[in-house]
ZAMI-604762 format. One record per residue: residue number from 1; x negated, y negated, z of N, C-alpha, C in turn. Coordinates in steps of 0.2 Angstrom, whole numbers, plus 5000, padded with zeros to 4 digits. Layout:
BEGIN
NODE  num    nX    nY    nZ   caX   caY   caZ    cX    cY    cZ
NODE  NUM     X     Y     Z     X     Y     Z     X     Y     Z
...
END
This chain:
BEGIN
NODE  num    nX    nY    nZ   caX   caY   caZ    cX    cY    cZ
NODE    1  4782  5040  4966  4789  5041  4967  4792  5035  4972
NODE    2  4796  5032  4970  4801  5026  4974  4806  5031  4978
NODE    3  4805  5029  4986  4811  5034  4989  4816  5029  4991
NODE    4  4820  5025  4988  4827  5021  4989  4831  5025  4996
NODE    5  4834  5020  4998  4838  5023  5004  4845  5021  5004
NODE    6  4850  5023  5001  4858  5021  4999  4861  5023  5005
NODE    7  4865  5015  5006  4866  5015  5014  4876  5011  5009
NODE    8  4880  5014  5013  4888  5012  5011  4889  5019  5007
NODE    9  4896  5017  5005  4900  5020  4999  4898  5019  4992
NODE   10  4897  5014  4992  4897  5008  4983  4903  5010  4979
NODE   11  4908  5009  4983  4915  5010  4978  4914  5006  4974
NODE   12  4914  4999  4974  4912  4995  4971  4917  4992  4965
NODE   13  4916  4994  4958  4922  4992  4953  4928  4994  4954
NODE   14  4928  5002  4956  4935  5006  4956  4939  5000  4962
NODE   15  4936  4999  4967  4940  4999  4971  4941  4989  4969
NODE   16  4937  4987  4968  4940  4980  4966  4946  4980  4960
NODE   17  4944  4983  4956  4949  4984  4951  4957  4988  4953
NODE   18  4957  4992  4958  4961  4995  4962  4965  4988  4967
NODE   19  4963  4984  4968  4965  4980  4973  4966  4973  4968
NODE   20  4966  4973  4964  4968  4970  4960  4974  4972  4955
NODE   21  4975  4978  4954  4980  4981  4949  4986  4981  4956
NODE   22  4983  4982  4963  4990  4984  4970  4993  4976  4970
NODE   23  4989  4970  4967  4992  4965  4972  4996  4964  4964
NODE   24  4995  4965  4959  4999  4962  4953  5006  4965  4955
NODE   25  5004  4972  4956  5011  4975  4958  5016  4972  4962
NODE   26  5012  4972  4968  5017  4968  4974  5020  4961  4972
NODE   27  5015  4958  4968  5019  4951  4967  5025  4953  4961
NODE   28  5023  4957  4956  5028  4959  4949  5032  4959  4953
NODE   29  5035  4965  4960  5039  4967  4964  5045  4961  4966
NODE   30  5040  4957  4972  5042  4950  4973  5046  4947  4968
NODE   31  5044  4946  4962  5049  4940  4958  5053  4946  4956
NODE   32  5052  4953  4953  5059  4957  4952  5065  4958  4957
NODE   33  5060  4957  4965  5068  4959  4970  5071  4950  4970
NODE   34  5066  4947  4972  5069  4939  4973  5077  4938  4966
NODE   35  5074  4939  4960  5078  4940  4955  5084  4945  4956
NODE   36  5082  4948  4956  5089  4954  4960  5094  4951  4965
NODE   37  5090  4949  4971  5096  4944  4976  5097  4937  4975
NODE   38  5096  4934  4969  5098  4929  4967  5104  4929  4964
NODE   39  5102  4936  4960  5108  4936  4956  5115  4939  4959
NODE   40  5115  4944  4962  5117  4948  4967  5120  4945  4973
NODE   41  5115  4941  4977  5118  4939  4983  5121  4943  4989
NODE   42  5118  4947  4991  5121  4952  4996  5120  4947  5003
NODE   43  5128  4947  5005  5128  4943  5011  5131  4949  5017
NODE   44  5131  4957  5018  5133  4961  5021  5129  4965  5020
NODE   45  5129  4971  5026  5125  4976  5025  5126  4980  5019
NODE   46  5133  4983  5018  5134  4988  5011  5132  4983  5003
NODE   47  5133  4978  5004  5130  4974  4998  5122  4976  4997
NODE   48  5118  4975  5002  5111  4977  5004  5110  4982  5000
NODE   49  5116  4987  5004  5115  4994  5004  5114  4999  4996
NODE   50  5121  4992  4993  5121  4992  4987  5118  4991  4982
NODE   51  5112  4987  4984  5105  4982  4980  5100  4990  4981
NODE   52  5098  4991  4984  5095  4997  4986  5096  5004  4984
NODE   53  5101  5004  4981  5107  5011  4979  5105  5012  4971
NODE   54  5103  5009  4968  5102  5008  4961  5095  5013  4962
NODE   55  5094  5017  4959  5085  5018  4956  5081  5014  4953
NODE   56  5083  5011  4949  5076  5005  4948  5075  5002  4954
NODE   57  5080  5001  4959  5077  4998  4962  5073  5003  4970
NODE   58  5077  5008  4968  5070  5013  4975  5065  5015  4972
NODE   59  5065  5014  4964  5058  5017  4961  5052  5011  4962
NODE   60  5056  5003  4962  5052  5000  4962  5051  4998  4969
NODE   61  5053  4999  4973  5052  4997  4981  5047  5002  4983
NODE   62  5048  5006  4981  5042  5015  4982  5037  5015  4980
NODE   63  5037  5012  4973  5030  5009  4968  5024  5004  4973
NODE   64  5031  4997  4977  5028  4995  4979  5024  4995  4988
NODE   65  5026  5001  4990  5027  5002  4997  5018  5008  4995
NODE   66  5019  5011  4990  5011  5016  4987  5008  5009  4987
NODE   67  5008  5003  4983  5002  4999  4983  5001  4996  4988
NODE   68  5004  4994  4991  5005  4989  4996  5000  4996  5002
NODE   69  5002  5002  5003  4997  5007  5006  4991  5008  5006
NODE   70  4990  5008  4997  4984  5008  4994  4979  5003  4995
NODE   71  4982  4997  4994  4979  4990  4995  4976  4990  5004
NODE   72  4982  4991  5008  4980  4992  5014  4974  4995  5017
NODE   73  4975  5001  5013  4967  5006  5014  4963  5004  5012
NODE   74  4962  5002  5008  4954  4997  5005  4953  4994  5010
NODE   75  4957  4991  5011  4954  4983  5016  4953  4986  5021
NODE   76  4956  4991  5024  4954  4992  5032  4949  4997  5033
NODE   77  4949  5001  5028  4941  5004  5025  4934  5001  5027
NODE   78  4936  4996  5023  4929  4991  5019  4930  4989  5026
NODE   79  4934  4985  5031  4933  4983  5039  4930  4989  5044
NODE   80  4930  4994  5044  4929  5000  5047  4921  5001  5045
NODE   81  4921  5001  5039  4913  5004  5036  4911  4996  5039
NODE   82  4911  4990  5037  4906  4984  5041  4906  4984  5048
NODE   83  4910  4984  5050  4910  4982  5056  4909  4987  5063
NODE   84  4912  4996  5061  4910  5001  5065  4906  5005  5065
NODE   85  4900  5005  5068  4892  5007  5066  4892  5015  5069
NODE   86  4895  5017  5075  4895  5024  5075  4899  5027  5071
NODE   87  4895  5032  5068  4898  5034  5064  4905  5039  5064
NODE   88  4903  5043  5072  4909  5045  5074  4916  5043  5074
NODE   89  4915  5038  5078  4922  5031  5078  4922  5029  5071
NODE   90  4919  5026  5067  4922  5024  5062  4925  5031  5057
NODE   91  4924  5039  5056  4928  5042  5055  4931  5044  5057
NODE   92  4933  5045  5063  4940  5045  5066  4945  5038  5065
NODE   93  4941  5032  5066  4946  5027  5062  4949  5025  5058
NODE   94  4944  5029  5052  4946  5033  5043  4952  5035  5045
NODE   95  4950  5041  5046  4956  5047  5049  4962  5045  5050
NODE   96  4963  5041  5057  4969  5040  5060  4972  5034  5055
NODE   97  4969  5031  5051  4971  5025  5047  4974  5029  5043
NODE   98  4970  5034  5037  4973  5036  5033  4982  5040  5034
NODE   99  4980  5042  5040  4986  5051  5043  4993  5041  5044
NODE  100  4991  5038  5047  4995  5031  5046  5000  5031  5040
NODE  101  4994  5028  5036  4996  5027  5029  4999  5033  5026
NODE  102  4998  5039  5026  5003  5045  5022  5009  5044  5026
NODE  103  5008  5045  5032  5016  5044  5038  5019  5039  5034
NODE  104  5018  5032  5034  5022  5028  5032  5024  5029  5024
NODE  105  5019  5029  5021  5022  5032  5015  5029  5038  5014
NODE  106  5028  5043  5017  5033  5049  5020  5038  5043  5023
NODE  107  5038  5041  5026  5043  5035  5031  5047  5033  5025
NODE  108  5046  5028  5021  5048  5025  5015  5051  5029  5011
NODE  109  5048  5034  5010  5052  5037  5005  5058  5042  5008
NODE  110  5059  5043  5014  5064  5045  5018  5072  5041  5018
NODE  111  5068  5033  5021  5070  5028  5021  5076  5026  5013
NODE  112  5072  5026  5007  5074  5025  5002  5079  5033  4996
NODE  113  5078  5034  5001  5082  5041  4997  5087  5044  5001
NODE  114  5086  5042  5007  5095  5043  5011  5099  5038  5011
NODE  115  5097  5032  5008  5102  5027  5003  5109  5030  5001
END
């Protein structure tokens, strides 16, 4: 019998595939808001306020604000598990990274709904 010794996560595809589907987001995002204040042109805050006040665009800012979290978490992850060997410290690193990310998340949508 062969005893292998499985060292890592091996997230592997999910998470490539994952980080790959958050950055298409973020850029679709980019040319849709860029194209929004082109057209638009808010030179005042209630103008802003009024780019922002539409649904499409807090649904897409929120869409964006999850991938751009999501994407975050991989990458700070994948830095956590290389480079932090105790394993106490890197899950508490987990931890306070992740409790971050749901806060900001929570943040953003506070932010876009009191619009």
């Amino acid at each position: 019998m062969i005893n292998r010794i499985v060292v890592g996560a091996h997230y592997g595809l999910k998470d490539w595939l994952v980080q790959r589907v958050t950055a298409i987001v973020m850029a679709l995002y980019s040319v849709f808001l860029i194209a929004i204040l082109w057209v638009v042109k808010p030179s005042d805050f209630e103008a802003w306020r009024a780019v922002f006040a539409l649904g499409t665009v807090k649904f897409a800012t929120f869409l964006f604000a999850l991938s751009l979290f999501y994407h975050a978490w991989i990458g700070v992850r994948d830095i956590w598990m290389d480079y932090v060997q105790p394993v106490g410290i890197r899950l508490t690193l987990h931890v306070l990274t992740l409790l971050a990310l749901i806060g900001y998340s929570g943040w953003a949508a506070a932010i876009l709904w009191r619009l």
